[in-house]
C-alpha positions in Angstrom: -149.1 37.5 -4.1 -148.0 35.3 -1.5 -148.7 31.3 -1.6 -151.3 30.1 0.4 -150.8 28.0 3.4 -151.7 24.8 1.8 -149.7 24.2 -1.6 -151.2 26.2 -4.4 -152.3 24.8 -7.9 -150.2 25.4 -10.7 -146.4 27.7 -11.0 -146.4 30.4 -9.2 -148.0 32.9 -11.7 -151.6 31.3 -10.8 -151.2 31.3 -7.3 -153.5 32.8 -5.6 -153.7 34.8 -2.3 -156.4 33.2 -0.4 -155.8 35.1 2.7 -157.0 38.4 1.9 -160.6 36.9 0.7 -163.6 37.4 2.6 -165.5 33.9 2.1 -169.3 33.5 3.7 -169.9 29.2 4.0 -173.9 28.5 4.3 -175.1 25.1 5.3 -177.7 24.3 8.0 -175.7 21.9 9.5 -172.8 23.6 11.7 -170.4 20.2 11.5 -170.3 20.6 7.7 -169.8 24.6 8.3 -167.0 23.8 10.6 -165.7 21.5 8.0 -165.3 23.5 5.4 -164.7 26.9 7.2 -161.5 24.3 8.2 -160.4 23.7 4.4 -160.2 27.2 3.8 -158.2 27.5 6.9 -155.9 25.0 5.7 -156.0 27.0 2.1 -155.2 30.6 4.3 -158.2 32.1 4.8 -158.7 34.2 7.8 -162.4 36.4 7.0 -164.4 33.6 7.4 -169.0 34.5 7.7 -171.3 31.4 8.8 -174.7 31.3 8.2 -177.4 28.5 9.1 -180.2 29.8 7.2 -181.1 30.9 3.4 -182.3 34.4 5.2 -179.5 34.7 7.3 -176.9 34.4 4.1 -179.3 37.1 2.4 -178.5 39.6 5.1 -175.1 38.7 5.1 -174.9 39.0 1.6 -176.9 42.4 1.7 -174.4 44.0 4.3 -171.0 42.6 2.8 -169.7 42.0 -0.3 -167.5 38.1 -0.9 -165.5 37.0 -2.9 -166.1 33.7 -2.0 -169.6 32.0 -1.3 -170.2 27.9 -0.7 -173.7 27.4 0.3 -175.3 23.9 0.1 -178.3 23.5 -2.0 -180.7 22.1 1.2 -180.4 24.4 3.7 -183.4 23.0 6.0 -187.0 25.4 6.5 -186.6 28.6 4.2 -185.0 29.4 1.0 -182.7 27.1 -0.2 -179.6 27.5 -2.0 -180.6 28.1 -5.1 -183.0 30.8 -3.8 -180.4 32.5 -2.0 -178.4 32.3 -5.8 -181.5 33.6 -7.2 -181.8 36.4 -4.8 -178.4 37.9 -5.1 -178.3 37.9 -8.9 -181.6 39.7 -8.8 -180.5 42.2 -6.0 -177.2 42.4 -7.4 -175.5 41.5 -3.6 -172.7 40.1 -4.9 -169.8 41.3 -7.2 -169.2 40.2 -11.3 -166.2 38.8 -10.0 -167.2 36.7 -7.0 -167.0 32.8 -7.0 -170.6 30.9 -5.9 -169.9 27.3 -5.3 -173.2 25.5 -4.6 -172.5 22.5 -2.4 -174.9 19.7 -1.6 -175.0 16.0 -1.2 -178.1 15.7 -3.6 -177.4 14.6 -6.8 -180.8 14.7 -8.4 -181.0 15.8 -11.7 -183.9 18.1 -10.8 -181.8 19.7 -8.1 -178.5 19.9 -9.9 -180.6 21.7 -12.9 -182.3 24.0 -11.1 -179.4 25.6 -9.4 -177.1 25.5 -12.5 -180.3 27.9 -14.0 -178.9 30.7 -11.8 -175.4 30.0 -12.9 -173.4 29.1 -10.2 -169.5 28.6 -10.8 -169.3 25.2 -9.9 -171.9 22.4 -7.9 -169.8 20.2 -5.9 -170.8 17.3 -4.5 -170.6 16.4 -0.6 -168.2 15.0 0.5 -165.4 17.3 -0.4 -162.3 16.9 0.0 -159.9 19.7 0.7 -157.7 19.2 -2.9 -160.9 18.8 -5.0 -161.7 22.4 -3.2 -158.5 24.2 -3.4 -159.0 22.5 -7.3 -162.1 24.3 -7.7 -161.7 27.3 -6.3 -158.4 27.8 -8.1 -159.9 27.1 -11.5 -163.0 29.1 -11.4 -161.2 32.1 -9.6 -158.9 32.4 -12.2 -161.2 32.4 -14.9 -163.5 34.8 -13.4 -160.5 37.3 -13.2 -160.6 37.0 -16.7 -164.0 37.9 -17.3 -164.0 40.2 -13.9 -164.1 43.6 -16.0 -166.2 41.5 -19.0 -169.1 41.4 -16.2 -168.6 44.9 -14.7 -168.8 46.4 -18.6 -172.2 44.1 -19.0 -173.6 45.2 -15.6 -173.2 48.6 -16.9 -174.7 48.3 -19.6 -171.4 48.9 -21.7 -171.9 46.1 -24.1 -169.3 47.6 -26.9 -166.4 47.7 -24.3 -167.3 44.8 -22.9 -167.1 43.2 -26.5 -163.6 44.5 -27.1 -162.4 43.1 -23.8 -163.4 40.0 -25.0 -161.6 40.2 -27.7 -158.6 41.3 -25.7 -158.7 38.5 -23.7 -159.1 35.6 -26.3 -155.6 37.3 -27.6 -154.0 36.4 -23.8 -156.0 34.2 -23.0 -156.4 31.6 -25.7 -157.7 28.5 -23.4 -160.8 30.4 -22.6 -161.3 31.1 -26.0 -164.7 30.1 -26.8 -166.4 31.1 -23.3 -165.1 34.3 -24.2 -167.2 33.8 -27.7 -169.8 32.6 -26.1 -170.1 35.8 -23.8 -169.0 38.2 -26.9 -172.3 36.7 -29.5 -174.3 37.4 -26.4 -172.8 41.1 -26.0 -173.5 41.6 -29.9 -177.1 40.3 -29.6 -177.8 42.6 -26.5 -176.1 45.8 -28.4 -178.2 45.4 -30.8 -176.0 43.4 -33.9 -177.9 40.6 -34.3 -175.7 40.1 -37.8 -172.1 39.8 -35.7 -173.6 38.4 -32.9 -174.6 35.3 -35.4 -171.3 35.5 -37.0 -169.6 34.8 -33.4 -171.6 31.7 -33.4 -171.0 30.3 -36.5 -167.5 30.5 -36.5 -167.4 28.9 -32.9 -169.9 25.7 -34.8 -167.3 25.7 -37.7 -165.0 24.4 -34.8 -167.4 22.1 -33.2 -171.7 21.7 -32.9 -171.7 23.3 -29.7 -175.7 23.6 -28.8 -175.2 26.8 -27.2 -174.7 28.4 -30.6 -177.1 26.5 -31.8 -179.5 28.3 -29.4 -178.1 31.2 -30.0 -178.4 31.0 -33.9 -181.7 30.3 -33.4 -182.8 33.1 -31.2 -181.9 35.3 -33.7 -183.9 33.7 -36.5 -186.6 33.9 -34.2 -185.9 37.9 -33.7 -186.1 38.4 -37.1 -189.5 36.6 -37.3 -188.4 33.4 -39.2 -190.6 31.5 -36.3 -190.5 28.4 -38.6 -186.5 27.8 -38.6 -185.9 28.9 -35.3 -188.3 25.7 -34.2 -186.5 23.9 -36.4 -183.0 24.3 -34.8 -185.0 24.4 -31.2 -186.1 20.8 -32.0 -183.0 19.4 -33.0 -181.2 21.1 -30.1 -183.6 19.2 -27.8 -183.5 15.9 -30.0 -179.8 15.9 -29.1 -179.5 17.0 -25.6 -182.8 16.4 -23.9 -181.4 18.6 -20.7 -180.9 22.3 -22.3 -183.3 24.0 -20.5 -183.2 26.9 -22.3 -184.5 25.3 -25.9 -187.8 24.2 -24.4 -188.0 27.9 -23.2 -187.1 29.3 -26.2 -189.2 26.8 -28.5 -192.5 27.2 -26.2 -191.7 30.7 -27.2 -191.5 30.4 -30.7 -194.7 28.4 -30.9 -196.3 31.0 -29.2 -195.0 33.7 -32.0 -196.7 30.9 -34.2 -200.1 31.3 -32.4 -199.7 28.1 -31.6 -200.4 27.7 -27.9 -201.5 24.0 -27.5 -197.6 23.4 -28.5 -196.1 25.8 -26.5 -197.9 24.2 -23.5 -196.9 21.1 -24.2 -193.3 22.2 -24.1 -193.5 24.3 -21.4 -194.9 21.3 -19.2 -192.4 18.8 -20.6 -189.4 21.6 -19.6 -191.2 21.9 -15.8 -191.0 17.9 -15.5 -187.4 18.3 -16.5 -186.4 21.5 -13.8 -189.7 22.2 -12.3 -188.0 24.5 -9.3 -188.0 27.6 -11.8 -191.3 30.1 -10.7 -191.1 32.1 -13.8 -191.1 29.1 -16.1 -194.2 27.7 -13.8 -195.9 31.1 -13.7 -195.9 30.7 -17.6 -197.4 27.6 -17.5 -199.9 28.4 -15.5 -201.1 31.4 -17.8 -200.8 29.6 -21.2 -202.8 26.5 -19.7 -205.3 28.5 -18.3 -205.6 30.3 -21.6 -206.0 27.1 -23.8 -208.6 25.9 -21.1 -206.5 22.9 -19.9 -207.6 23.7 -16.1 -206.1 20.5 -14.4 -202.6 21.6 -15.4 -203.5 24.9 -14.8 -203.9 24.3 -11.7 -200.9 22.4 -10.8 -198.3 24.5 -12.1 -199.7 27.7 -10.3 -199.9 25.6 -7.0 -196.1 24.9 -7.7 -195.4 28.4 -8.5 -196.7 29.1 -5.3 -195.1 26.4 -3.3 -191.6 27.1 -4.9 -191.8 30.6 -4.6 -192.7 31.3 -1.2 -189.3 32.1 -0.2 -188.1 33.2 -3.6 -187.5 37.0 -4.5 -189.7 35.9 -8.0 -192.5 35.7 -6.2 -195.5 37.4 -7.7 -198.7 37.7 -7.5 -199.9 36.0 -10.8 -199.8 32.2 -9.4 -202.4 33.4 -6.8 -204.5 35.5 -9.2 -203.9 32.6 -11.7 -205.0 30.0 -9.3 -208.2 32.1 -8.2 -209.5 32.0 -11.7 -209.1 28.0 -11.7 -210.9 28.1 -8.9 -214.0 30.3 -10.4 -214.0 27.7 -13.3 -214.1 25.2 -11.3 -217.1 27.1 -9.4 -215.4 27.2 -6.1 -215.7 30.9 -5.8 -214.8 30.8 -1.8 -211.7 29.6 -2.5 -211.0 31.8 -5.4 -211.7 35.3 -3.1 -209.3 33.5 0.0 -206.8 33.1 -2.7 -207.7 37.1 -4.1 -207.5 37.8 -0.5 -204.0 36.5 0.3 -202.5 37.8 -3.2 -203.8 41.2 -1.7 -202.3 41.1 1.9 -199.0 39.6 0.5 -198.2 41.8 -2.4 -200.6 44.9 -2.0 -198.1 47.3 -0.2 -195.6 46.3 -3.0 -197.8 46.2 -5.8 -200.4 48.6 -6.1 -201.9 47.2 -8.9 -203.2 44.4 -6.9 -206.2 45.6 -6.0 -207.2 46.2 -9.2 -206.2 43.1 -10.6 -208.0 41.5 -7.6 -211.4 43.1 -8.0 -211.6 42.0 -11.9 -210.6 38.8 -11.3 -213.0 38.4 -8.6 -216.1 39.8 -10.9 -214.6 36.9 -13.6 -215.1 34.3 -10.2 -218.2 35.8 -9.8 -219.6 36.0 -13.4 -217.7 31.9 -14.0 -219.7 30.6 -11.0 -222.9 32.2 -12.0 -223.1 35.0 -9.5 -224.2 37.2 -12.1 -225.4 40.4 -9.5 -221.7 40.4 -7.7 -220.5 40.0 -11.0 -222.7 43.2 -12.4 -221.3 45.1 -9.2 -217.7 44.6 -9.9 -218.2 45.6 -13.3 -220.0 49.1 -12.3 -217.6 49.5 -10.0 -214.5 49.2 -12.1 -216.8 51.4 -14.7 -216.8 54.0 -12.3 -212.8 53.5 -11.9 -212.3 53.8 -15.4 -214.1 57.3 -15.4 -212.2 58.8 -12.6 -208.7 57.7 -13.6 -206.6 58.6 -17.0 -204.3 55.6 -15.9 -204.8 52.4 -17.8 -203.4 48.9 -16.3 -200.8 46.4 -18.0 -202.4 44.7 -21.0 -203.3 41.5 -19.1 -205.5 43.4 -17.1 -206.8 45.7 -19.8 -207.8 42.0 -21.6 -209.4 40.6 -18.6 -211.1 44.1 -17.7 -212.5 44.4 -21.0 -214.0 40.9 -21.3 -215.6 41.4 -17.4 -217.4 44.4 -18.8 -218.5 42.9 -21.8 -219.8 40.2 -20.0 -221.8 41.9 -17.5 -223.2 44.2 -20.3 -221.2 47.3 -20.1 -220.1 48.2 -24.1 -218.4 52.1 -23.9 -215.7 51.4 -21.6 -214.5 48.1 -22.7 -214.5 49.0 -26.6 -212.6 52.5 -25.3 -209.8 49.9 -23.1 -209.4 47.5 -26.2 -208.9 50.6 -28.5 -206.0 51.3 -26.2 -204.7 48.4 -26.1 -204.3 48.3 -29.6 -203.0 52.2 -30.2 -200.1 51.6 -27.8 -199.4 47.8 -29.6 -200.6 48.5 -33.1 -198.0 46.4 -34.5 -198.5 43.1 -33.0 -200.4 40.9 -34.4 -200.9 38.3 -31.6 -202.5 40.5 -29.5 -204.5 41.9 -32.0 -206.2 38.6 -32.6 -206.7 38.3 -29.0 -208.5 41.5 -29.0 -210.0 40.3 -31.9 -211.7 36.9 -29.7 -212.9 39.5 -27.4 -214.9 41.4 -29.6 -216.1 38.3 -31.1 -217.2 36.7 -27.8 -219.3 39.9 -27.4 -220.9 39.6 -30.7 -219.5 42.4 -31.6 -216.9 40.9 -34.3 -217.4 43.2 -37.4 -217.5 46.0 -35.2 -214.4 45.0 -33.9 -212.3 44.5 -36.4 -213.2 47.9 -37.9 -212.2 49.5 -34.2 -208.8 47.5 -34.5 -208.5 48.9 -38.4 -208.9 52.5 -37.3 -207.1 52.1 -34.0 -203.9 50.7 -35.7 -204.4 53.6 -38.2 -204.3 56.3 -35.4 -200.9 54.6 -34.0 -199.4 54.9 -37.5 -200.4 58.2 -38.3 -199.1 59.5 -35.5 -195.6 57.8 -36.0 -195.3 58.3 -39.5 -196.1 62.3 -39.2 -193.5 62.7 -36.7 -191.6 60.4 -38.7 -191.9 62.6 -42.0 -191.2 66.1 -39.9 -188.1 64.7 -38.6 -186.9 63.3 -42.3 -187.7 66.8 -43.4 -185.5 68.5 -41.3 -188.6 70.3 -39.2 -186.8 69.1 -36.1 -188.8 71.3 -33.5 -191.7 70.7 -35.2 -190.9 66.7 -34.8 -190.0 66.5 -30.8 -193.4 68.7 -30.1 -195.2 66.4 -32.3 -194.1 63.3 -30.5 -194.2 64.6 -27.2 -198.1 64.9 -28.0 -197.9 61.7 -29.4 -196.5 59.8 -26.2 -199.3 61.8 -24.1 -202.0 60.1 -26.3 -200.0 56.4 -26.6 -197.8 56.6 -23.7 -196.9 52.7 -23.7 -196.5 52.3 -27.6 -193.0 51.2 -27.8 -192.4 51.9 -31.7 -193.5 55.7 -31.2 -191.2 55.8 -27.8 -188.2 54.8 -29.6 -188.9 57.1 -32.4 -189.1 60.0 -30.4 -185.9 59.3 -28.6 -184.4 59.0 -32.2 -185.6 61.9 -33.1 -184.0 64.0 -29.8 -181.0 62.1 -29.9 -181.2 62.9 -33.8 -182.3 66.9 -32.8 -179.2 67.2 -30.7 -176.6 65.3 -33.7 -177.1 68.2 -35.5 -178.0 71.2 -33.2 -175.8 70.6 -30.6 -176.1 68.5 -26.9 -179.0 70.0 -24.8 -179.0 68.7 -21.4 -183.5 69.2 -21.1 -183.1 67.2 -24.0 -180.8 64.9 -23.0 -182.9 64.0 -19.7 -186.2 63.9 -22.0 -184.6 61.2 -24.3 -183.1 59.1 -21.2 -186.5 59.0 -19.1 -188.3 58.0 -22.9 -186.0 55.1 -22.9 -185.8 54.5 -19.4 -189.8 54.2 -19.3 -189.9 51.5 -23.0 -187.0 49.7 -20.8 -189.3 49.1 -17.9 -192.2 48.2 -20.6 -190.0 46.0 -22.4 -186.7 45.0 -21.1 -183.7 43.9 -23.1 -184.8 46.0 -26.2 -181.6 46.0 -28.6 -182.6 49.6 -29.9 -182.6 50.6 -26.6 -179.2 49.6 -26.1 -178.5 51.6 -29.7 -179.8 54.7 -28.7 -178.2 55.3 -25.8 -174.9 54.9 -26.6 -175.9 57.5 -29.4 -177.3 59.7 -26.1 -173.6 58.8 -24.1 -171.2 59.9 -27.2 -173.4 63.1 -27.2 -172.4 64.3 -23.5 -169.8 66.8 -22.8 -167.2 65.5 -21.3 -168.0 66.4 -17.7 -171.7 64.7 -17.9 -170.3 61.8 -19.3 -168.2 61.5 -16.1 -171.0 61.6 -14.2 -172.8 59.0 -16.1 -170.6 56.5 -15.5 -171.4 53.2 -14.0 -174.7 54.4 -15.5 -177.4 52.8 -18.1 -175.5 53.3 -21.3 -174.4 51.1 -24.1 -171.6 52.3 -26.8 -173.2 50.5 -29.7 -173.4 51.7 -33.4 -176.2 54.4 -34.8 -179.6 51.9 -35.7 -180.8 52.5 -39.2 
């Protein structure tokens, strides 16, 4: 490579060739865009993109691909600079191995926190000087080279390979030793070895008490359902190091896995104080307040999910359906259907769940504020839904459904949508016990909790018997069993993942079969979509990529698969 134009850092082995980049600079002001399109003159570069505006980087970022982005973090009316980050991580506009360097003259801890949530490489603070730059840039490129296939193996889904480049490496590499640790525990976790994962972490704490491993310990106590311990480390994480964003997250989490929501709100709201520019983390807020019946806190986290996300790609519609059921308790049932109303027109065409949501939330305005006749006719008219559609909603919407129809006097249809509920989540136990407060809220608590009894027995019956073919060798017998069994509890993750065993298992011993090859990959493909970051999904297919034939695996590649070990 040749030098740049402006002395490079380091011997000539880390130089790096800065004129062959393509570098887009985003600030609103175009003196500080002159500036620093400038310094990376100075450093060489000739491929040099401007943008004003948070929008115009997105379609910048949507048409070319960087290797170099600085964008400042206030970048006027729009999305911001840590939107924009947001945005391209979630649309995937920018390449494992480009450099992000957020740039901005605020130094707020609220600002610096929120953008460091979407992982930029560096934040540098205005003014910047042209060696702190050429500094910076050098630094960070050369360590994302490192971890440049690292990121493309993760992105596909590879995690094995990916974990054995890491290794690689940390054997060339020994000064980025423990981020490549760091990123190797978290490629053990996702592929499913929650037992190496941990070992990763404690031999990086034997070294020093580094809270990320702390965290990470913790998270897979937590998986493994010791909620206790995992608040414990949570806690102490926290006690040390008031800032790590992620432990409130993950401790809110692990009081809710307690059925202890009170606590979990309180952390969650402590967490937005800290880095309250997160929607997701306000979103939550929102819901578990609402839940508890703390309505004042309710609704100011959903008005700040709303605020903050109106030029965010996490926008959703729950702050506004969140915010409209505020407004029914506060019996302001105008406001409730303007806010139903604008969750419709902004998120309808995308969504087409909205409408749904919208009309059941609006019967709950209705039925909140005492309107019981609008209330009576929502409720017959999602009855007659019910009726003409096999298609159930998300649980949230089965839960609020079901307590609507209850309410207005209606008992077939919402005992037959709890009974779902619980067939396709038989095996957890906090939802069961809000079903539970459902039925109990409509008097009908015994009743209930024999419906729950007989639902969860359904779910394992059907399992288990396709279970017990399969163990018997009756493999044909097993797949037709299961396929029945997803038609009856098509969401039920437990029975998905068992019957993608049991084809992946079906073609281990009778040979690959592409119709059952595509069967198993749209099985996992739909629990993925139910439940993302499963770490049996990751197991089963790598078992479903070692079965190809050589030419399908070519043409998988690049593909959802993960080379992980067999799952017990």
């Amino acid at each position: 490579m040749s030098a740049p134009s402006s002395g490079a850092a380091g011997n000539g082995a880390d130089q790096v060739d800065w004129a062959d980049k393509n570098y887009l600079v985003v600030d609103d002001f175009v003196g500080v865009r002159q500036l620093l399109r400038e310094s990376l003159r100075s450093l060489g570069a000739k491929n040099i993109d401007q943008a004003s505006s948070g929008g115009e980087a997105v379609g910048l970022l949507s048409r070319i691909r960087y290797d170099v982005v600085l964008c400042d973090f206030n970048l006027g009316d729009g999305k911001n600079g840590q939107q924009v980050l947001e945005e391209a991580r979630a649309r995937n506009l920018v390449n494992p191995s480009t450099v992000w360097l957020m740039v901005s003259a605020e130094k707020s801890v609220e600002s610096v926190m929120g953008a460091a949530e979407h992982q930029p490489d560096a934040y540098l603070i205005k003014p910047i000087t042209e060696g702190v730059l050429l500094t910076r840039l050098n630094r960070v490129w050369h360590r994302k080279q490192i971890f440049r296939l690292i990121d493309q193996a993760y992105a596909e889904k590879d995690y094995l390979r990916a974990a054995k480049l890491c290794d690689a490496q940390i054997e060339a590499h020994k000064a980025h030793e423990l981020d490549l640790l760091r990123m190797k525990a978290r490629l053990m976790e996702k592929s499913g070895e929650p037992a190496r994962a941990r070992e990763v972490y404690e031999r990086v704490l034997e070294q020093r008490e580094y809270q990320w491993a702390r965290v990470g310990i913790a998270k897979i106590r937590m998986a493994n359902g010791e909620f206790e311990q995992a608040r414990q480390l949570f806690q102490g994480v926290i006690a040390e190091n008031r800032h790590f964003i992620e432990a409130y997250d993950q401790l809110a989490l692990a009081y809710q896995n307690m059925g202890k929501p009170e606590e979990s709100c309180a952390i969650l709201e402590r967490a937005a104080t800290l880095s309250p520019n997160s929607v997701p983390r306000q979103r939550n807020l929102g819901n578990i307040a609402l839940k508890i019946g703390n309505v004042p806190l309710a609704e100011k986290a959903f008005r700040k999910c709303i605020a903050i996300g109106e030029y965010s790609v996490m926008k959703t519609a729950d702050a506004y359906v969140g915010l409209a059921r505020v407004h029914g308790q506060k019996n302001d049932p105008k406001e409730a259907l303007r806010l139903l109303l604008a969750a419709q027109r902004e998120f309808g065409a995308e969504q087409p769940d909205i409408p749904l949501r919208a009309k059941v939330t609006e019967g709950l305005v209705y039925h909140e504020s005492g309107d019981f006749r609008r209330a009576r006719q929502a409720g017959d008219e999602l009855e007659a839904l019910l009726k003409a559609t096999a298609e159930r909603p998300d649980i949230g919407t089965c839960l609020e459904l079901a307590t609507l129809l209850f309410a207005v006097g209606v008992k077939e249809a919402p005992v037959e949508l709890l009974c779902y509920v619980i067939r396709n989540n038989h095996d957890n136990p906090l939802l069961l016990e809000d079903v539970q407060k459902i039925f109990d809220k409509a008097r009908l608590g015994d009743e209930g909790l024999a419906l729950i009894q007989a639902s969860k027995k359904e779910a394992t019956d059907l399992m288990n018997q396709g279970v017990l073919l399969w163990k018997t060798g009756r493999l044909g017998e097993a797949v037709a069993w299961m396929r029945d069994a997803r038609r009856k509890v098509p969401n039920n993750q437990r029975i998905l993942f068992n019957a993608a065993q049991i084809l992946v298992s079906t073609m281990q011993q009778q040979g690959y079969d592409p119709a059952l090859s595509a069967e198993a990959y749209e099985v996992l493909h739909h629990v993925d979509r139910l439940l993302p970051g499963q770490q049996r999904f990751a197991q089963l297919m790598e078992q479903l990529a070692l079965l190809q034939p050589a030419a399908e695996q070519d043409k998988e590649d690049g593909k959802d698969a993960a080379r992980v070990d067999e799952v017990a």
